[in-house]
Backbone as CSV, one residue per row, in Angstrom:
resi,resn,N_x,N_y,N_z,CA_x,CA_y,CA_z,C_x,C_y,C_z
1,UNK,131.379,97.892,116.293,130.942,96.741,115.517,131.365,95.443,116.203
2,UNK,132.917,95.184,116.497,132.950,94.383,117.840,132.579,93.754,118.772
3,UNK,131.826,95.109,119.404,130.624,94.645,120.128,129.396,94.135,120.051
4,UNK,128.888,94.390,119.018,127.865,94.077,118.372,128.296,92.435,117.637
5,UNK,129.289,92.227,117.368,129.885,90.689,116.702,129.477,89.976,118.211
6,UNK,130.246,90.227,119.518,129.666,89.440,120.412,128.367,89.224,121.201
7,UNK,127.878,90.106,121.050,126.623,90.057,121.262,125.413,89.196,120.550
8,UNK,125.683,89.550,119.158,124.764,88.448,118.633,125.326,86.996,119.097
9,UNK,126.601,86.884,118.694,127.219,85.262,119.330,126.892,84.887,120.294
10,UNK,127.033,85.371,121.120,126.288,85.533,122.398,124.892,84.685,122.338
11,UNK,124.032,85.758,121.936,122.595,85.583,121.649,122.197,83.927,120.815
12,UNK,123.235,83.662,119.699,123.022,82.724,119.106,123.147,81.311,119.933
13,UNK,124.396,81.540,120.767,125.040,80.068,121.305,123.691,79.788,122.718
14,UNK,123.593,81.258,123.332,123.112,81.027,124.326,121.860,80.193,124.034
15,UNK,120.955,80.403,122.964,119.837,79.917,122.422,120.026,78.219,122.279
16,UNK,121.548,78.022,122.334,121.208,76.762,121.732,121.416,76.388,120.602
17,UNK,121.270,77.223,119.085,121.360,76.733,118.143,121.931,78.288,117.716
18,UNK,122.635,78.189,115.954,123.052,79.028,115.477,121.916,79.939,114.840
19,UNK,122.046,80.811,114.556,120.948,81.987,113.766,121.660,82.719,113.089
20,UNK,121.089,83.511,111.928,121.840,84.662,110.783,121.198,85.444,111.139
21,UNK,121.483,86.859,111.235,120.842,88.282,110.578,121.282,88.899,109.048
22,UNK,120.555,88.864,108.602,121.489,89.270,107.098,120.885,90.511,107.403
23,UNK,122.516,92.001,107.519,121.494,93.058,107.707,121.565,93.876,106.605
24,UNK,120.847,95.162,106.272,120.685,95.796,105.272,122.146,96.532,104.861
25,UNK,122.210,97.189,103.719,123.546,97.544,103.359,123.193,99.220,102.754
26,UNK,124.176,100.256,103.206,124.131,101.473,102.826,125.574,101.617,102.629
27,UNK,125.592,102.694,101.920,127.183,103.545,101.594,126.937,104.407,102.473
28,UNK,126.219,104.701,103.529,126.217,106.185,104.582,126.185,105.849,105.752
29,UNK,126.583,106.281,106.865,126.355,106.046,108.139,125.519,107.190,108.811
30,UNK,124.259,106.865,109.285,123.567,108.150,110.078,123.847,108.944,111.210
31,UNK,124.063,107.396,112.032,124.115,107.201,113.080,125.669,106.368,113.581
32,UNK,126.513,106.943,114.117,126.979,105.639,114.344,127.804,105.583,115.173
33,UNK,127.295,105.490,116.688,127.452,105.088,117.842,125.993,105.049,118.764
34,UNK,126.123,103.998,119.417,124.762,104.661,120.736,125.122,103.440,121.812
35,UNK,124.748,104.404,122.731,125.450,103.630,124.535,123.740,103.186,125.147
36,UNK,124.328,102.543,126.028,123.123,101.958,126.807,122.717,101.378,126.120
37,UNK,122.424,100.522,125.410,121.519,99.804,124.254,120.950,98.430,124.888
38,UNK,119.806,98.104,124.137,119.522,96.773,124.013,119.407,96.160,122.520
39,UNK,119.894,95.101,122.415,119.513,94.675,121.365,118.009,93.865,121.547
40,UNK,118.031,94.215,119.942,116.248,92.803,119.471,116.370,92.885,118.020
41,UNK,116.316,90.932,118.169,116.159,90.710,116.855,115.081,90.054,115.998
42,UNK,115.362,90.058,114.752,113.835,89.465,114.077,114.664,88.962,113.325
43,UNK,114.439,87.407,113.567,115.184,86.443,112.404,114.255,86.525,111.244
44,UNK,114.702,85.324,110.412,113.869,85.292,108.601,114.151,83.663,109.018
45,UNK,112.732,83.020,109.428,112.714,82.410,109.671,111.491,81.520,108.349
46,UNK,111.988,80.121,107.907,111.141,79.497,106.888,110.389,77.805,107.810
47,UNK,108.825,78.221,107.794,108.080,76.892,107.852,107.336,76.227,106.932
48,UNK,107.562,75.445,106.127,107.194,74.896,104.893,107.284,76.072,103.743
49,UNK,105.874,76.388,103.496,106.002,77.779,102.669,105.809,78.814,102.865
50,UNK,106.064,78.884,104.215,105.541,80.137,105.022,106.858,81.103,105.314
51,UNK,107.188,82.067,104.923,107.868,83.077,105.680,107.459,83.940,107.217
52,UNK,108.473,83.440,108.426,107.969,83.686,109.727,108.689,84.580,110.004
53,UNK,108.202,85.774,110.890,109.860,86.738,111.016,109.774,86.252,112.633
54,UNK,110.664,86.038,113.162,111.008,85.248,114.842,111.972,86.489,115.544
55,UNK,110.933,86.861,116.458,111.555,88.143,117.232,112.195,87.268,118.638
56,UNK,113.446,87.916,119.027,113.905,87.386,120.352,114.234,88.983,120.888
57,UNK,113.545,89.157,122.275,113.232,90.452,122.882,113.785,90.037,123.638
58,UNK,114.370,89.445,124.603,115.021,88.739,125.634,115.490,89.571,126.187
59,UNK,116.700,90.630,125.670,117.609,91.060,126.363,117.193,92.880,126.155
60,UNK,115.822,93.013,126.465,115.273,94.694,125.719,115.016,95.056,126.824
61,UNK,115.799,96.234,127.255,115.066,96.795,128.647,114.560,98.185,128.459
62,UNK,113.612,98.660,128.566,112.359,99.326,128.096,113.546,101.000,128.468
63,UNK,113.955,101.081,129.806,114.807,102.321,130.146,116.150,102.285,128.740
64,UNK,116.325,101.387,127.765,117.481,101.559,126.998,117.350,102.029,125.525
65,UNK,118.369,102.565,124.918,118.115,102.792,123.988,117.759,101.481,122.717
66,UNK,116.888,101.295,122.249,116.358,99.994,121.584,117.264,100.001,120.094
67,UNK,118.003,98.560,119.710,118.584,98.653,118.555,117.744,97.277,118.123
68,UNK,116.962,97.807,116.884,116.615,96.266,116.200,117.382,95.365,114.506
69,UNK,117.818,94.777,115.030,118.363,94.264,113.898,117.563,92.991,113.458
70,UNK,116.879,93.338,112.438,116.164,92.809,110.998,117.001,92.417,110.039
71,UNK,116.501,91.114,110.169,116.802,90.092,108.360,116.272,91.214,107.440
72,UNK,116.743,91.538,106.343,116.817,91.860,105.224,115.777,91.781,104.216
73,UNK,115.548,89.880,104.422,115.423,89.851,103.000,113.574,89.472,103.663
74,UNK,113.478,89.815,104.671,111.721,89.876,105.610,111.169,90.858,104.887
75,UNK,110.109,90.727,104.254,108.846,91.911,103.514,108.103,92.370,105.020
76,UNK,107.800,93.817,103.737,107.712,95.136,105.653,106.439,94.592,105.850
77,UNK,105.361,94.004,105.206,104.131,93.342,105.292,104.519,92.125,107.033
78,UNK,105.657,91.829,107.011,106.025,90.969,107.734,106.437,91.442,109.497
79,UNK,107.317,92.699,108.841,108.113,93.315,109.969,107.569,94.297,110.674
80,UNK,106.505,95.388,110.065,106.275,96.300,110.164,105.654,96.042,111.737
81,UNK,104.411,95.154,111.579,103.326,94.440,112.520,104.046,94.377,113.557
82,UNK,105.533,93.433,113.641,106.325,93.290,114.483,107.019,94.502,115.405
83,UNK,107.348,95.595,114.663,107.573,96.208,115.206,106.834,97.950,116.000
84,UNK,105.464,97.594,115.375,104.587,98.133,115.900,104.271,97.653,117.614
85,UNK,103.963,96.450,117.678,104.200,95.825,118.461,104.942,96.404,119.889
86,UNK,106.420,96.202,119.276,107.283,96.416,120.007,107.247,98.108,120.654
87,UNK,107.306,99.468,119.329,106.726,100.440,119.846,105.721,100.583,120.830
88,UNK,104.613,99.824,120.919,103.563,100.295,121.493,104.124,99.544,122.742
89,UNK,104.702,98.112,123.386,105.145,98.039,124.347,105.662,99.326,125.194
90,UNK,107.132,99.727,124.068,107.473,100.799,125.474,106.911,101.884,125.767
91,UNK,106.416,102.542,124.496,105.373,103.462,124.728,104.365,103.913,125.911
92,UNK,104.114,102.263,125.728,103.052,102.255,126.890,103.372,101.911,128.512
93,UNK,104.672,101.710,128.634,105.490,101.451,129.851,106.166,102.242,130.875
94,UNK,105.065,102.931,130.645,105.091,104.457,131.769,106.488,104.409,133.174
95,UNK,105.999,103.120,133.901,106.695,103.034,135.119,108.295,103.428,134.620
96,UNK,108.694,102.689,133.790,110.373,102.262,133.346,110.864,103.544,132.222
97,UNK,109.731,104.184,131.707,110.080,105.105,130.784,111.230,106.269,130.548
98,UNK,111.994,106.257,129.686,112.990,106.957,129.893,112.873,107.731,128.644
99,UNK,112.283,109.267,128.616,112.279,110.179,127.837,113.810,109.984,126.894
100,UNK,114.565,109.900,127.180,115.554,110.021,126.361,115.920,108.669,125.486
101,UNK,115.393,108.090,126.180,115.848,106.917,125.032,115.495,106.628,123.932
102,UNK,116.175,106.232,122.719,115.845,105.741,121.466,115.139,104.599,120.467
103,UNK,114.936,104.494,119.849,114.472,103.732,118.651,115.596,103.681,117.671
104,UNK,116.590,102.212,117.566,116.818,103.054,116.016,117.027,101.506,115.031
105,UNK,117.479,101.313,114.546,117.492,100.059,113.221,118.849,100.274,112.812
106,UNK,119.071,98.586,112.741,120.844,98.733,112.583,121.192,98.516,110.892
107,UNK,122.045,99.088,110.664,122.651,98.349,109.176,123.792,98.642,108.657
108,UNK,124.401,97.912,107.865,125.873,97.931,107.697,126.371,99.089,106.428
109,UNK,127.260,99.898,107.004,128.196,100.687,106.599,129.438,100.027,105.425
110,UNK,128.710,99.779,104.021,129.155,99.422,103.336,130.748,99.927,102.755
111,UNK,130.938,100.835,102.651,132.323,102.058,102.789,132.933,102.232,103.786
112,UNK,132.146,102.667,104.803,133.145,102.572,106.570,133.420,101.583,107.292
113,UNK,132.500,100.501,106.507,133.069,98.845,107.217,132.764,99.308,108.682
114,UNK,131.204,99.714,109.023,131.344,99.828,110.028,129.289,99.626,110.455
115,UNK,128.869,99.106,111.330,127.568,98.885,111.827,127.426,100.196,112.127
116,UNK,125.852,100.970,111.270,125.397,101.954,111.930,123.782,101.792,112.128
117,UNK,123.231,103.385,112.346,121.687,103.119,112.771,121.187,104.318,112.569
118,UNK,119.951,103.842,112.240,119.077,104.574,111.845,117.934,104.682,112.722
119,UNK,117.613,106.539,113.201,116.761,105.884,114.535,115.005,106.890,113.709
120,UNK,114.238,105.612,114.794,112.893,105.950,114.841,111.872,105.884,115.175
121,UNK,112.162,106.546,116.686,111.242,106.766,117.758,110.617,107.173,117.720
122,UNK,110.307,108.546,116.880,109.002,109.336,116.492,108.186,108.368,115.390
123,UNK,108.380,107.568,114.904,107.845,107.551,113.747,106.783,106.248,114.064
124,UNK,105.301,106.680,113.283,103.825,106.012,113.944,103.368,105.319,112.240
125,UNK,103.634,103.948,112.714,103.565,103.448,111.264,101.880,103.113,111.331
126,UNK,101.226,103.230,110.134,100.052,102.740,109.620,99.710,101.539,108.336
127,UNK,99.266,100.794,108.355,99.385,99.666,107.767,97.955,100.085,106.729
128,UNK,97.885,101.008,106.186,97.005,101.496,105.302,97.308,102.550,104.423
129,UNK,96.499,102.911,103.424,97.201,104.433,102.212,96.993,105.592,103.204
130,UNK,97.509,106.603,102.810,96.653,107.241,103.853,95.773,108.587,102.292
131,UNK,95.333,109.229,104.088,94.153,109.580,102.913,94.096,111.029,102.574
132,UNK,95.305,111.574,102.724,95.464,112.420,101.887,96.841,113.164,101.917
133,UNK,96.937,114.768,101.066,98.839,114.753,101.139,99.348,114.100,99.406
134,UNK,100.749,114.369,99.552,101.430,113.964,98.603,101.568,112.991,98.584
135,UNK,101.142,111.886,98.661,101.582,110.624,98.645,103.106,110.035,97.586
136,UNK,103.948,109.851,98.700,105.338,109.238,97.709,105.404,107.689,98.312
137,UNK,105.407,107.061,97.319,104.972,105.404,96.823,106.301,105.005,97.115
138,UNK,106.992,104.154,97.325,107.967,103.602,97.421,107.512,101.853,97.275
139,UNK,107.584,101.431,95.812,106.916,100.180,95.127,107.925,99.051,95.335
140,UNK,107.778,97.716,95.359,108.486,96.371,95.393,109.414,96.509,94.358
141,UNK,109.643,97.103,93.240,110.566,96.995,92.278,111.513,98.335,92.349
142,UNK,111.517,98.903,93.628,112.364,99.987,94.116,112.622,101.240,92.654
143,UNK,110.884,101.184,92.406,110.568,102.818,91.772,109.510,103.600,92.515
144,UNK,109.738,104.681,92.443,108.319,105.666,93.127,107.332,106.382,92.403
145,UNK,106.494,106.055,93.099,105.251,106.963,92.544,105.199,108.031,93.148
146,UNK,104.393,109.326,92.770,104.063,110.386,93.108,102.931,110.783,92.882
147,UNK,101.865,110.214,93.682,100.312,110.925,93.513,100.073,109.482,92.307
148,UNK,100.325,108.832,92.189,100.802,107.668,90.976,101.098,107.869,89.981
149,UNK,101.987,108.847,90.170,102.349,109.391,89.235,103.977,108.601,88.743
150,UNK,104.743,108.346,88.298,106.512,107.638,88.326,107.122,108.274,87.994
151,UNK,108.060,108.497,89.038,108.959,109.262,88.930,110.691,108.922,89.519
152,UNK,111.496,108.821,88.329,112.992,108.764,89.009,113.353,109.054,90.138
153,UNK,114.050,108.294,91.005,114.695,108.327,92.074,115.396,109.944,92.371
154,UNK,116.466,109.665,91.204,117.488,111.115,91.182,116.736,111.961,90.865
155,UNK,115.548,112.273,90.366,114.700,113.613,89.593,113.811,114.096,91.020
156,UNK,113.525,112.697,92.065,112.183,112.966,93.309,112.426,114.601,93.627
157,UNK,113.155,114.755,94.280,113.505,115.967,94.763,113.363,117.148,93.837
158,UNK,113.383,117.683,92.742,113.155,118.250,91.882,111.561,118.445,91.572
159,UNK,111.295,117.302,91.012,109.900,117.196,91.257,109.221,117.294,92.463
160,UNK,109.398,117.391,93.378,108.157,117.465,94.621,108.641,118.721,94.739
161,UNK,109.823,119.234,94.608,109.980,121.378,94.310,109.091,121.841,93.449
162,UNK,108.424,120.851,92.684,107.920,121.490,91.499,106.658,121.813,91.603
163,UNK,106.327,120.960,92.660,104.781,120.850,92.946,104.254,121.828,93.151
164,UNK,103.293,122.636,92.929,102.519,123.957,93.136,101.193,123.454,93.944
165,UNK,101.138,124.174,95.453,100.143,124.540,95.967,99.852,125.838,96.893
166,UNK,98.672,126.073,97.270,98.485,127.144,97.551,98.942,127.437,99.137
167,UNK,99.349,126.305,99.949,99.578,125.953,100.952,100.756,124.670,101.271
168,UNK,101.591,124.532,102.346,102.677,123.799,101.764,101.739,122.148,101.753
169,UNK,102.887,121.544,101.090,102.509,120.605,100.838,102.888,119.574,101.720
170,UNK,101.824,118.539,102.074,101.921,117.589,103.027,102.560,116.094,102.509
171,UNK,103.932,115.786,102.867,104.242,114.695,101.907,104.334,113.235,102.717
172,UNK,103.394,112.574,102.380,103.214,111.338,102.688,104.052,109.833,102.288
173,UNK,105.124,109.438,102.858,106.133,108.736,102.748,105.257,107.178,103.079
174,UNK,105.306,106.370,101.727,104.575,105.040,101.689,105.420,104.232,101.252
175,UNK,105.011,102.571,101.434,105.697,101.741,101.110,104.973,100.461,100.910
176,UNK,105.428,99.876,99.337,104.903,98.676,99.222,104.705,97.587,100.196
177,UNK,103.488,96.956,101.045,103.922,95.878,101.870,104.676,95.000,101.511
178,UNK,105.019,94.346,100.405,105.884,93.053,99.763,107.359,94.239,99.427
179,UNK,107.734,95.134,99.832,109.084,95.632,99.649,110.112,95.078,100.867
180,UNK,111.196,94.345,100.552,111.551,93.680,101.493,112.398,94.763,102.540
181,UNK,112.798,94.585,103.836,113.059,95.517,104.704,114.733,95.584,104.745
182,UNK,115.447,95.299,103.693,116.755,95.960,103.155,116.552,97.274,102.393
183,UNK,115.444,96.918,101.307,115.127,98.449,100.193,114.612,99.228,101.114
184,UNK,113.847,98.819,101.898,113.198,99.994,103.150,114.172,100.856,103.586
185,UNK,115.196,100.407,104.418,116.279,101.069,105.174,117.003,101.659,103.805
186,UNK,117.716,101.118,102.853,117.768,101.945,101.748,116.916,103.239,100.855
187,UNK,115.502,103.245,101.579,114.563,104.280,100.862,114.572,105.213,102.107
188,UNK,114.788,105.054,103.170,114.868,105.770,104.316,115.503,106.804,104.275
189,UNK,116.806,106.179,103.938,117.895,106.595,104.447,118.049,107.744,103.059
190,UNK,117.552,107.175,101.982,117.899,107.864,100.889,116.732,109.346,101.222
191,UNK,115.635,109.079,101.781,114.356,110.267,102.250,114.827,111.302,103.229
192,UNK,115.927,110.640,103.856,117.005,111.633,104.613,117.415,112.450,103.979
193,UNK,117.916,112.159,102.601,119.130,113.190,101.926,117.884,114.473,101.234
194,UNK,116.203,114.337,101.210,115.872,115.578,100.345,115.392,116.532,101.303
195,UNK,115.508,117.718,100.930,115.171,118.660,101.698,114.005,119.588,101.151
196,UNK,113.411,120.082,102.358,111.964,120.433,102.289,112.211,121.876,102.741
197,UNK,111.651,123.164,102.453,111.206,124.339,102.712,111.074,124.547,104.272
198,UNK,110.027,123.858,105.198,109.509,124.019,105.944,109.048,122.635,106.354
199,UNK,109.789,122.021,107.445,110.164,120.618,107.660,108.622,120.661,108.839
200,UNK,108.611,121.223,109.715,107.604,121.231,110.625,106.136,121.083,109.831
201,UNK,105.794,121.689,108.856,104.522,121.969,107.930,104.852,120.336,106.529
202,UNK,106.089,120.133,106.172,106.052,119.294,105.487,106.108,117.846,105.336
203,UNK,106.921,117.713,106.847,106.572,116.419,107.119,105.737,115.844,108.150
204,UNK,105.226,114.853,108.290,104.068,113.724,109.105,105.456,112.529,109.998
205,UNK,104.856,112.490,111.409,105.646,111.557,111.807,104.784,109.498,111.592
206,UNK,104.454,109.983,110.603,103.469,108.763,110.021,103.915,108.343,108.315
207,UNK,104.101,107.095,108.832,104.552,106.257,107.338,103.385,105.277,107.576
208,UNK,103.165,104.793,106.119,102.269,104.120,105.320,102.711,103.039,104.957
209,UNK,102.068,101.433,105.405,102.569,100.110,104.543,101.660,99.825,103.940
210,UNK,101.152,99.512,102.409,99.730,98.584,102.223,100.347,98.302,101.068
């Protein structure tokens, strides 16, 4: 975490002027160490009445493992775009490509007092519903739907056991665009803890913003 304190300082003074990251907050750590890194950030930046999210890529070298640290209180309508973006850069950066390297999203270790991450390199975001599958809603007022259906947080898991089909079921992980990208990393992280039958057949490396 240390390191990460000078680094942004770093980043801030060198710029010239001061900047915040307000980052997201969990009681769990996923992740929490990774070497070689680059940082990139996306400020929460305000022009009149406009909410801007202001990426500084400066210091991202495509062979490293990528850490992005996101303002918080930025709607994924905002961030998502941004970091599509950024995926499809290295993706597509054949020459420098380094199979092993990561994707992951930083946020603070509310209990361990400690910066961790959440990684997600596989994961191919779509800025639409999709069009078919279980669809699980993850709404601006941090409740879920199911098929639109509402359903408790603590009950999800229970219920999507409950589901009867004749074939497993395909579960489609969505998210309000106006859900700001603190509850995101909080719905993530919480989509970590349920467990599925048959993870290969049940999950999609595709999330949903609209």
């Amino acid at each position: 975490m240390k390191y990460f304190t000078i680094l942004i300082t770093l980043l801030f003074f060198s710029c010239g002027k001061k900047e915040d990251v307000l980052l997201p907050k969990s009681n769990v750590t996923i992740v929490k160490e990774v070497q070689d890194l680059s940082p990139i950030y996306i400020f929460f930046k305000v022009e009149g009445k406009d909410t801007i999210p202001e990426v500084n890529r400066k210091s991202s070298i495509i062979s490293t493992n990528w850490i992005l640290n996101i303002d918080k209180r930025l709607p994924l309508k905002l961030v998502i775009p941004e970091v599509m973006k950024l995926q499809e850069k290295k993706r597509a950066d054949s020459a420098h490509k380094n199979e092993n390297a990561e994707n992951y999203y930083s946020y603070a270790d509310s209990i361990g007092k400690n910066l961790a991450f959440l990684p997600f390199t596989k994961v191919f975001y779509k800025m639409e519903k999709p069009k078919f599958g279980v669809v699980v809603y993850f709404r601006k007022d941090n409740t879920v739907l199911v098929n639109g259906i509402l359903v408790k947080k603590e009950e999800l898991q229970n219920y999507l056991n409950s589901l009867v089909s004749d074939k497993p079921n395909k579960y489609m992980f969505s998210f309000d665009k106006d859900l700001d990208y603190g509850s995101y990393i909080k719905s993530k992280i919480f989509i970590s803890t349920l467990k599925f039958p048959i993870l290969s057949l049940n999950l999609t490396d595709e999330e949903f913003v609209f």
